[in-house]
KETI-395628 format. One record per residue (C-alpha): residue in three letters; x, y, z. Coordinates in pm, whole numbers, padded with zeros to 5 digits, always signed. Layout:
BEGIN
AlaXYZ ...
***
This chain:
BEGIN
Unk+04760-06697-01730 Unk+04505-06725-01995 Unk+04300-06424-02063 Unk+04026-06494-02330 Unk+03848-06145-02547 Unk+03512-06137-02560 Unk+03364-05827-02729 Unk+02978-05705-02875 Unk+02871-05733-03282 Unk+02900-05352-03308 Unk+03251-05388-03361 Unk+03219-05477-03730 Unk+03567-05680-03744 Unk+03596-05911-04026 Unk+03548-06281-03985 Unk+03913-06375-04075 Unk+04007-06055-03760 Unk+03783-06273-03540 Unk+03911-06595-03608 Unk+04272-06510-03629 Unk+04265-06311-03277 Unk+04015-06582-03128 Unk+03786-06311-03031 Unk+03415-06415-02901 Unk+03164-06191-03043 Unk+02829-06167-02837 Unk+02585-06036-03116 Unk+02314-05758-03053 Unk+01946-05749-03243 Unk+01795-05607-03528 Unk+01434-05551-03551 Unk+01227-05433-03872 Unk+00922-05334-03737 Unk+00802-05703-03592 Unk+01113-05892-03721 Unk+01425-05939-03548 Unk+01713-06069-03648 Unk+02070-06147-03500 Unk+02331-05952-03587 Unk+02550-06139-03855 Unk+02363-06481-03793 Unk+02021-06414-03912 Unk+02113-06073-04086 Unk+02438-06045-04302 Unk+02587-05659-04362 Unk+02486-05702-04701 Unk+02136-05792-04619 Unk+02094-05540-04388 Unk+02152-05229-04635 Unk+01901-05365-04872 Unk+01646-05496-04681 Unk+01685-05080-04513 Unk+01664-04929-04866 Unk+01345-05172-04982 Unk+01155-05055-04677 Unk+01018-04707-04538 Unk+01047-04839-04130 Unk+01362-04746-04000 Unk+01491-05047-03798 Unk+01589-05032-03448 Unk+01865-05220-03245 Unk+01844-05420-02886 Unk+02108-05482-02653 Unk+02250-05885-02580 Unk+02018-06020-02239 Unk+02274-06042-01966 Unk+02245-06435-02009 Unk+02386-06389-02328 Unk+02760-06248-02180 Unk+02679-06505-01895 Unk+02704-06782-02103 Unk+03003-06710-02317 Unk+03194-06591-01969 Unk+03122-06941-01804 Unk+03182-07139-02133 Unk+03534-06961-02192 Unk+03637-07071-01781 Unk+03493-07426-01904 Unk+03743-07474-02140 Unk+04043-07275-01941 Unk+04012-06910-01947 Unk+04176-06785-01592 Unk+04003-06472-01704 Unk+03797-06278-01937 Unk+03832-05913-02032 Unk+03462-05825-02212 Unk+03512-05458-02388 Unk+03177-05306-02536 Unk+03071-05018-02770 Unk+03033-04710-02565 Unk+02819-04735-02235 Unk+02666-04391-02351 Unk+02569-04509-02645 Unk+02389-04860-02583 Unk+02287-05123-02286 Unk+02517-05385-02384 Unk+02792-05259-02143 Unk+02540-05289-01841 Unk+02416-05642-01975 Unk+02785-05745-01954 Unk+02836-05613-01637 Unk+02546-05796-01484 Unk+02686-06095-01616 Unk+03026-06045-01455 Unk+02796-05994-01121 Unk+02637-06277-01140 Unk+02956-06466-01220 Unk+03168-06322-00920 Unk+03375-06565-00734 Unk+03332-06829-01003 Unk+03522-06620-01294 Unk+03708-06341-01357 Unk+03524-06079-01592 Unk+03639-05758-01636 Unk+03411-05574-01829 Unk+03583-05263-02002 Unk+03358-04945-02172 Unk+03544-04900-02481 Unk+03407-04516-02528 Unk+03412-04580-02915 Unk+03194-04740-03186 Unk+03271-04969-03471 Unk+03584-05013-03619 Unk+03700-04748-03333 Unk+03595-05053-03078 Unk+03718-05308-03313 Unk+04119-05158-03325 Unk+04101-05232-02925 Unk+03961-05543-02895 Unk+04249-05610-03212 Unk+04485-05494-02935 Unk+04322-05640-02640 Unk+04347-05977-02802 Unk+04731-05899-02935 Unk+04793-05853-02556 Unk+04692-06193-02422 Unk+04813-06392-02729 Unk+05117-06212-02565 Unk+05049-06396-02251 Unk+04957-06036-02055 Unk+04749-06047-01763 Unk+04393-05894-01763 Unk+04568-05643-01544 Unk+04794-05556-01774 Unk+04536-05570-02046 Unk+04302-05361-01825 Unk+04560-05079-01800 Unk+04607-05045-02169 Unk+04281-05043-02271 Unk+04277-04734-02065 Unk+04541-04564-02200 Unk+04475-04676-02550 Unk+04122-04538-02514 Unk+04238-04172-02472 Unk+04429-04237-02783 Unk+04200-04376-03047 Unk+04030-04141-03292 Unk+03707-04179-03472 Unk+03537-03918-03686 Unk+03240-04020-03966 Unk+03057-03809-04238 Unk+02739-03892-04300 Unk+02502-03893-04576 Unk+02184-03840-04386 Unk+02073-03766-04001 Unk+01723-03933-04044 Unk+01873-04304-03887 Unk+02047-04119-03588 Unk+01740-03865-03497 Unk+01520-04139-03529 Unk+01718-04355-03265 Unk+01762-04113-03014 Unk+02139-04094-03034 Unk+02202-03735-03153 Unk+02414-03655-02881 Unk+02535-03270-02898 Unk+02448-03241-03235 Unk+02136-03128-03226 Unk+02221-02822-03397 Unk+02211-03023-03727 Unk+01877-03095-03701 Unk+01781-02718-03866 Unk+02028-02753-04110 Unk+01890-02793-04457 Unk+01835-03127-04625 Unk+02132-03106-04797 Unk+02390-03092-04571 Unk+02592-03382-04492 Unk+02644-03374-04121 Unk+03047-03476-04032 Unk+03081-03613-03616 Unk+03334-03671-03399 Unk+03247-04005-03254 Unk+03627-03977-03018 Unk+03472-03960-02699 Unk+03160-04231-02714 Unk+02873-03989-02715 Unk+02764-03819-03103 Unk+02961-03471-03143 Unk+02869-03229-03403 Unk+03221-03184-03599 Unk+03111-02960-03898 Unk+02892-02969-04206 Unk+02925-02997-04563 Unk+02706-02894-04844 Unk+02807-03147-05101 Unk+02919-03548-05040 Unk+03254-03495-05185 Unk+03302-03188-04933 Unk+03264-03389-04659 Unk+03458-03691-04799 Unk+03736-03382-04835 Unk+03667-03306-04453 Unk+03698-03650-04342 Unk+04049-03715-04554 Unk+04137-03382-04383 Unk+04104-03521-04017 Unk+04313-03809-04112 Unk+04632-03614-04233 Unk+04600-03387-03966 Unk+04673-03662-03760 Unk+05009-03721-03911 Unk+05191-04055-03842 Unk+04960-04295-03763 Unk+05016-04666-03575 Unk+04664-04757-03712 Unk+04369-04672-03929 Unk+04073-04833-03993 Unk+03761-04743-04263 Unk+03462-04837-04226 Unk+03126-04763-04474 Unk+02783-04795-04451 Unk+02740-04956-04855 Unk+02915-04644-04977 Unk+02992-04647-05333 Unk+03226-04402-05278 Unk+03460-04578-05029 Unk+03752-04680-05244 Unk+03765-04306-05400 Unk+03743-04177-05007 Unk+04041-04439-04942 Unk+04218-04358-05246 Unk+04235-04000-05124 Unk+04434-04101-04824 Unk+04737-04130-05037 Unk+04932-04439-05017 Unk+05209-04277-04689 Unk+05327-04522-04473 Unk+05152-04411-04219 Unk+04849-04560-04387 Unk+04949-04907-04426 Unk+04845-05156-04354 Unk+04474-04992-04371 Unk+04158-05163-04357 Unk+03834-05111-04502 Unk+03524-05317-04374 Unk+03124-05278-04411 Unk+02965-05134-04118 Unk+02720-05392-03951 Unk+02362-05373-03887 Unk+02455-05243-03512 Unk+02612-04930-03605 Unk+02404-04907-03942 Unk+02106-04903-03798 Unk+02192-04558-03646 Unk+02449-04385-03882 Unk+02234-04519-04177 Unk+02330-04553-04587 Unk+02639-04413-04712 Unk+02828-04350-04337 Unk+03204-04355-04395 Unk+03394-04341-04121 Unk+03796-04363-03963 Unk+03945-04473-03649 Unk+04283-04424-03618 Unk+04545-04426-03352 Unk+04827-04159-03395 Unk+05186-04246-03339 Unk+05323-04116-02998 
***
């Protein structure tokens, strides 16, 4: 059986992760008050955290058109794909899920879709579509696949410190931490993104506090199968990774640029960690 991965742009992978796993990406929107772009075709990471800090709009995000997921599910069957498992940033968080899911509808009978609501965000989505695709390059079953994306999902970790709330206020995905709203200026709010909706965790008064906080959640953690970083153009990343220590546990680790999906709402200076602890 051949069981093709098809996933959504919010789950900032690296180009060489997409290629290498043969992982479709179906990108989401960016829009700057009348522009739009397309995530990572018309709008690099890069690109994205300027263009933010050159202008005073905060930019918004749109969910893929279910024609979008419709497409790349019929063109995978086209060229042999007995089935397609789709897994999306967290359905609480974002459309995308439901776009995918009408898709799949509108496919039944012709191919099988199974469309899977990762309950995580960025590089948190990203380490199970990484094991998704693992899975089928295995030759597993979408079954199979199915039923550990479930119980992977329980075990995948994902906490962030951020350097400002303005991007996630504005965007309407606060979550339970409203409390930070009153706090002063200052603080850097730290979430727990584990269980797909925004989660206050704590707050620090100074950056390297909560970089401090974040390295703590890691150990904490102990042994770890995986760990993934991810930054919003943080020019304190490779001190925050350096602070992991160089254990085992932590390698391989890997360190990518948050896209414009997840940017959009975490904003400038994000760093977060996803990480799967050893059973």
């Amino acid at each position: 059986m051949t069981v093709r991965i098809v996933t959504d742009s919010s789950c900032d992978l690296s180009a060489a992760e997409i290629e290498r796993f043969k992982i479709t990406v179906v990108p989401l929107t960016i829009r700057f008050g009348d522009e739009e772009f397309t995530d990572g075709q018309g709008l690099s990471a890069e690109g994205f955290y300027k263009m933010m800090a050159a202008r005073g709009d905060l930019p918004s995000t749109a969910a893929p058109a279910p024609g979008a997921f419709e497409a790349v599910f019929r063109s995978l069957a086209d060229r042999g794909a007995d089935a397609v498992v789709c897994i999306n940033l967290s359905f609480a968080l974002s459309a995308t899920g439901e776009s995918a899911q009408n898709a799949a509808r509108a496919l039944e009978g012709e191919v099988d879709v199974r469309v899977v609501d990762s309950g995580k965000v960025s590089v948190g989505l990203g380490l199970m579509v990484k094991a998704a695709a693992i899975a089928a390059e295995a030759g597993r079953s979408a079954d199979e696949i199915e039923a550990h994306l479930a119980q992977l999902k329980d075990r995948v970790i994902i906490y962030a410190a951020l350097d400002t709330l303005d991007n996630l206020k504005k965007g309407g995905r606060i979550g339970t931490a409203q409390a930070l709203l009153g706090s002063a200026l200052s603080i850097k709010p730290c979430l727990d993104l584990t269980t797909g909706v925004v989660e206050e965790a704590g707050k620090q008064r100074t950056r390297g506090k909560a970089r401090a906080w974040l390295a703590k959640q890691v150990a904490a953690a102990g042994e770890l199968e995986e760990l993934a970083l991810a930054h919003g153009a943080a020019d304190d990343i490779d001190a925050f990774a350096a602070s992991l220590g160089d254990a085992p546990a932590h390698n391989p680790m890997t360190v990518t640029l948050i896209g414009p999906v997840v940017g959009t709402h975490a904003g400038p200076g994000v760093i977060a960690a996803a990480f799967i602890p050893a059973p």
